[in-house]
C-alpha positions in Angstrom: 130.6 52.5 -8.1 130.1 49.5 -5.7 133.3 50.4 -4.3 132.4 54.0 -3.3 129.3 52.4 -1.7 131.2 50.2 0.3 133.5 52.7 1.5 130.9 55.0 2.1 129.3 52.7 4.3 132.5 51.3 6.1 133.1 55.4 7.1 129.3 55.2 8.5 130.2 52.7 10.6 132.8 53.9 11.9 131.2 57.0 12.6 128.0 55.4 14.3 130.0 53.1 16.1 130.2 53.9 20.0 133.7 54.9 21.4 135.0 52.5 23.9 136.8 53.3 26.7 138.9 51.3 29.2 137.5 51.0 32.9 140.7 52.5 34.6 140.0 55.6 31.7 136.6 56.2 32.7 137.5 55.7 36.6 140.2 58.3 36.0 138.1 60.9 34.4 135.3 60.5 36.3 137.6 61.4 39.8 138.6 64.2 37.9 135.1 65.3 37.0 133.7 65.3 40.5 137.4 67.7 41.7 136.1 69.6 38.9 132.6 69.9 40.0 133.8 70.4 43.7 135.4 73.6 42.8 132.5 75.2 40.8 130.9 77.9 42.9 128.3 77.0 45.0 125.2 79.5 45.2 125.3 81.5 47.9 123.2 80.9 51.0 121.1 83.9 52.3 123.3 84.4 55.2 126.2 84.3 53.3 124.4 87.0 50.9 123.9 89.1 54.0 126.9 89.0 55.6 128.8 90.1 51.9 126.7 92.9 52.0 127.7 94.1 55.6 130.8 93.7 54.5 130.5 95.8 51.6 129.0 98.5 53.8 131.6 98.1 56.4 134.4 98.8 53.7 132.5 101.5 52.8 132.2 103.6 55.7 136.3 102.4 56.4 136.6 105.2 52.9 134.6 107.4 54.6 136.4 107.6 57.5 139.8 107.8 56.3 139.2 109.9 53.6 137.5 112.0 56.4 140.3 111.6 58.4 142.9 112.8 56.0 140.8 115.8 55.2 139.3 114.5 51.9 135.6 113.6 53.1 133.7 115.9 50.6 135.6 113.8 47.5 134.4 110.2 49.2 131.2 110.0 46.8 134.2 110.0 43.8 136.6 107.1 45.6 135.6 104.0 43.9 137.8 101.8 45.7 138.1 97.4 46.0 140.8 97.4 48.8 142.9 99.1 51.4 145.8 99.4 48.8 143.7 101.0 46.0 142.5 103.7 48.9 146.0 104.3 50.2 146.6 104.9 46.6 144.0 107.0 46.2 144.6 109.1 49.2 148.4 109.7 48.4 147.4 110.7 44.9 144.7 113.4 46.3 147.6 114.5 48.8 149.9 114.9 45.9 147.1 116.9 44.2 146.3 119.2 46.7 150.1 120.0 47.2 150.1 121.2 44.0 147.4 123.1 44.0 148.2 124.7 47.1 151.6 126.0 45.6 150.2 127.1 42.2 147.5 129.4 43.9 149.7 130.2 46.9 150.4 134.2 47.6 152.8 135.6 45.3 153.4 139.5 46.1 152.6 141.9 43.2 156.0 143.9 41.9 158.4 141.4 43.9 159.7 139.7 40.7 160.9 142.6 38.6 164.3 143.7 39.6 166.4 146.9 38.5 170.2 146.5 36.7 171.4 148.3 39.9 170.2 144.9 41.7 171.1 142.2 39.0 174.4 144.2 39.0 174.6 144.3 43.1 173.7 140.7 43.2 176.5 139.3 40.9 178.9 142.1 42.5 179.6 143.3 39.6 180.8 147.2 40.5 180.8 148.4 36.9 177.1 147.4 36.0 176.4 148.6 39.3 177.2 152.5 38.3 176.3 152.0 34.9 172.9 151.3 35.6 173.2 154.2 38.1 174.2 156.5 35.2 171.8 155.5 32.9 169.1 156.4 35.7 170.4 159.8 36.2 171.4 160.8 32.5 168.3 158.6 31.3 168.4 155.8 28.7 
């Protein structure tokens, strides 16, 4: 038992014994504290608050314009944009878009896109289908 009681209090020691550290070690981590500390943010001044926000509004009104200018100024409440890259993406994208929807709702002319066997037959020049079909149509099919 007296030997548990010693090696208890041996690990205590150890345990409430302060570390040591050589001078050149502390010197060494204490440079490389202060680098550290250096480059932590800095709170921002209230000029320097200011003049982000103008430049937030500036960036803004840059969407505006171009979207504006490329003929998309009624979507600029949706763009949600960081930079000039994410808004040149944007913009091709809505280009794309309205291409699209431009050829899906373009005119197509009632009637035009059924054709007869006399003209399937006339396109492929094909004189036998030709009067075939022309038969069929008199003597009925």
């Amino acid at each position: 038992m007296e030997e548990n009681t010693q090696i208890e209090t041996t690990e205590q020691l150890e345990q409430e014994a302060p570390e040591t550290v050589l001078k050149a070690d502390y010197d060494a981590l204490k440079v490389k504290l202060e680098e550290l500390q250096g480059k932590l943010s800095q709170p921002l001044t209230d000029a320097e608050i200011n003049l982000k926000k103008r430049e937030e509004e500036l960036f803004a009104k840059e969407v505006e314009l171009t979207l504006k200018d490329n003929g998309f100024g009624q979507f600029a409440p949706l763009i949600k944009v960081q930079n000039n890259d994410e808004l040149d993406m944007s913009i091709k994208l809505l280009q794309e878009i309205y291409k699209q929807d431009k050829i899906t709702n373009s005119y197509v002319p009632s009637g035009a896109t059924s054709t007869t066997e006399y003209e399937q037959a006339h396109a492929k020049k094909d004189v036998g289908g030709m009067i075939a079909a022309k038969l069929n149509g008199l003597f009925g099919k």
